[in-house]
N, C-alpha and C positions, 0 to 999 in steps of 0.2 A: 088674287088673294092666296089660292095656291102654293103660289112660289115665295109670298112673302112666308107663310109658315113656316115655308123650307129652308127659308136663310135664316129663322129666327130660331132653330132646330139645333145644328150648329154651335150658335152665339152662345144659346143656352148654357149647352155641357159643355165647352170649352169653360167659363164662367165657372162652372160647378168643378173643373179641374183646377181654376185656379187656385178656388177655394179649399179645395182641399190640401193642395201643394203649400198652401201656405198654412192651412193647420198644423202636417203634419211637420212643415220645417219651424214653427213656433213650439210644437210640442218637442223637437228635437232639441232645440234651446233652451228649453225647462228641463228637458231631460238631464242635458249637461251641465246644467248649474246647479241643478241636485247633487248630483252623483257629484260634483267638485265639493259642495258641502259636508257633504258626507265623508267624502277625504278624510277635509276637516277635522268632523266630528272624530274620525278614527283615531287620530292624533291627539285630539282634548281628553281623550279617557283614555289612552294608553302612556303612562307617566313610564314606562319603563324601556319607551321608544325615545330616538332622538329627535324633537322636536323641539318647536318654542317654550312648550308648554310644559316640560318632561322633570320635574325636580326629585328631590330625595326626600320622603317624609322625615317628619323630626324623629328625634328618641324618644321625645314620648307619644309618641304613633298619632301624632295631629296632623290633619292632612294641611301640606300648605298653601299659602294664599295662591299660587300659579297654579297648584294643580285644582283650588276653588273654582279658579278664574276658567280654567278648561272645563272644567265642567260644566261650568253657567253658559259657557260658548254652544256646548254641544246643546246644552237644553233650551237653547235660541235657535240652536238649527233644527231642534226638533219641532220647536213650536212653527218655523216658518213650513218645514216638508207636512206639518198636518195640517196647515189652511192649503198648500199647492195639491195636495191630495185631494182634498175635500173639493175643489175649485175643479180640479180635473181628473177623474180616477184613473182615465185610461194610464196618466202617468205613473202611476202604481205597477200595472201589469210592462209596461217598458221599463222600467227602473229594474224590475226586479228581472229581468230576462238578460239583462247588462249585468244586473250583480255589485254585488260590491262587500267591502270587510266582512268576515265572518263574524270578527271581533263584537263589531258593535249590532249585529244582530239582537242578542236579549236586550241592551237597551233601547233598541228603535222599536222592539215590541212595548217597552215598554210605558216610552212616552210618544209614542205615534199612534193613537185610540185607530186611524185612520186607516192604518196597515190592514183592520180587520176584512178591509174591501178585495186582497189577495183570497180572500175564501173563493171568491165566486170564479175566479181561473187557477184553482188550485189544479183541478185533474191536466188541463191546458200545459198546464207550467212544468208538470211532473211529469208527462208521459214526452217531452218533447225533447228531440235526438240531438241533445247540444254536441256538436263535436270537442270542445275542448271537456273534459272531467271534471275542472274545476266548477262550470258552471253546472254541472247535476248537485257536484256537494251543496254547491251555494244554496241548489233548491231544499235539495233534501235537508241542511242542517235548519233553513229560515223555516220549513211549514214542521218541523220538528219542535221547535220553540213558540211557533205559535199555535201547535196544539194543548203544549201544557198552558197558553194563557186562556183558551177555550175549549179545554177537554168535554164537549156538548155529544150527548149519542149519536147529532144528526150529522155530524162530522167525521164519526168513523169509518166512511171511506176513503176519504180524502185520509188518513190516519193509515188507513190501509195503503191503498198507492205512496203512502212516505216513506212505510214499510219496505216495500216491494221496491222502491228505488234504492234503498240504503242497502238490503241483503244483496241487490244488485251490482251496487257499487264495492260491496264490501267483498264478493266473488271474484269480480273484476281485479280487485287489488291483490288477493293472495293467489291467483290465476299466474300472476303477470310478475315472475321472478327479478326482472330486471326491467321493471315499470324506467321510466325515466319519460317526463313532458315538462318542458321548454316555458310553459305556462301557469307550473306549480314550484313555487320554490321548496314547500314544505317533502321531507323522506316521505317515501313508502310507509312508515311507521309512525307516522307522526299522522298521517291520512287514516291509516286505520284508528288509528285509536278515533279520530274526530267522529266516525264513522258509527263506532262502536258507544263512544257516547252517544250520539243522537237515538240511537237504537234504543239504547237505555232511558233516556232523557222521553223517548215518543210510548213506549210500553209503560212509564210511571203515570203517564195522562190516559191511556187506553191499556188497561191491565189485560182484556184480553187478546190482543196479539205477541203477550208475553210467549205463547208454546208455538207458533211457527218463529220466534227469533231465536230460542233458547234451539230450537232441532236443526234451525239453518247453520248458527254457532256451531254447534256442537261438529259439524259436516266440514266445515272449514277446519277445525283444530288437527287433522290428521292429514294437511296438506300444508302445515305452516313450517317456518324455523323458528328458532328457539324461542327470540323475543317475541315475534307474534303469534308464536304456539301460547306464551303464556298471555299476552293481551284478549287472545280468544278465552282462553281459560279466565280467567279475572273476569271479564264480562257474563260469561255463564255461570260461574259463584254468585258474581253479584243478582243477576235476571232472577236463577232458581231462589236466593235468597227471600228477592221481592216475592215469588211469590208464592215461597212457604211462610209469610206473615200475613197473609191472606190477603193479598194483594187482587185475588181471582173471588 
């Protein structure tokens, strides 16, 4: 009797390796048929790219039938990634670890209710040592837009840690004179500035981590060149403006 337990010991977790190997290689395949959606969707709402979808509005600023037609594609792919969400969350926290368009990030907050499941691996997601750059922005700018869709008290830390990665990255980049990665098409200056919005864009949903952004600002503007001497400057007008209207 013994020994039959023992072989049956075995069979068991081998079994329960199966099973998993085939979860996570089915989850790997949803993974990648999203994230090809989403391409997609990248395309349907950027008319100023070259795609299928990509037309010239009219003169009198009607938008036209192809760039309707992209639009209705993306809000199909929206509707499909919010039942595959809901069906599997953990798909959520993979997707988003992979990354994808900055672009259509406010609209997947938008019509993705579903995204709201990224709350619960927010700190996960942000404190985690991506080696390429692009992937921290990606985190930082997505939980940056989906604070202003749920600027909630019980969220300002995760609001805080958005913080703290953005001034992080934003150090990072005026640090690093002759930045150059293989994996960012976009300038050095074209990075800060995204940087610099999100900063702005996460302090309008949490008014008060306006005074450690406005002093970290302020710390970089006397280490910059010209054009990102003044993007820093432009940003601290704008933060102290918010919030001399009583933003605080």
């Amino acid at each position: 009797k013994r020994a039959l337990q023992t072989r049956s010991i075995p069979a068991l977790n081998q079994a329960q390796i199966e099973d998993s190997e085939i979860t996570a290689l089915i989850m790997a395949q949803d993974s990648a048929a999203i994230q090809l959606l989403l391409e997609i969707c990248h395309f349907s709402i950027a008319p100023s790219l070259p795609h299928p979808f990509a037309t010239e509005e009219k003169d009198d600023g009607t938008i036209s039938a192809k760039k309707c037609e992209g639009l209705q594609i993306a809000a199909y792919i929206c509707s499909f990634v919010q039942h595959a969400l809901q069906a599997q969350p953990l798909l959520a926290k993979l997707i988003h670890y992979q990354g994808y368009s900055l672009m259509i990030i406010p609209f997947l907050i938008d019509h993705v209710p579903s995204l709201v499941v990224c709350l619960d691996f927010a700190q996960e997601l942000l404190s985690h040592p991506f080696p390429q750059i692009d992937r921290s922005i990606f985190c930082a700018t997505f939980y940056s837009y989906l604070m202003v869709k749920y600027p909630q008290p019980r969220l300002l830390p995760v609001a805080k840690n958005t913080l703290q990665l953005l001034l992080k990255l934003h150090a990072l980049m005026y640090n690093k004179s002759d930045f150059t990665d293989p994996s960012i098409s976009e300038t050095k200056t074209d990075i800060i500035k995204t940087i610099v919005d999100d900063v702005r864009r996460l302090c309008t949903a949490f008014p008060t981590l306006l005074e450690e952004a406005i002093a970290t600002l302020l710390s970089a503007v006397s280490h910059t060149g010209n054009e990102e001497h003044s993007q820093a400057a432009d940003a601290i007008i704008s933060l102290v403006r918010q919030k001399r209207e009583g933003a605080l």
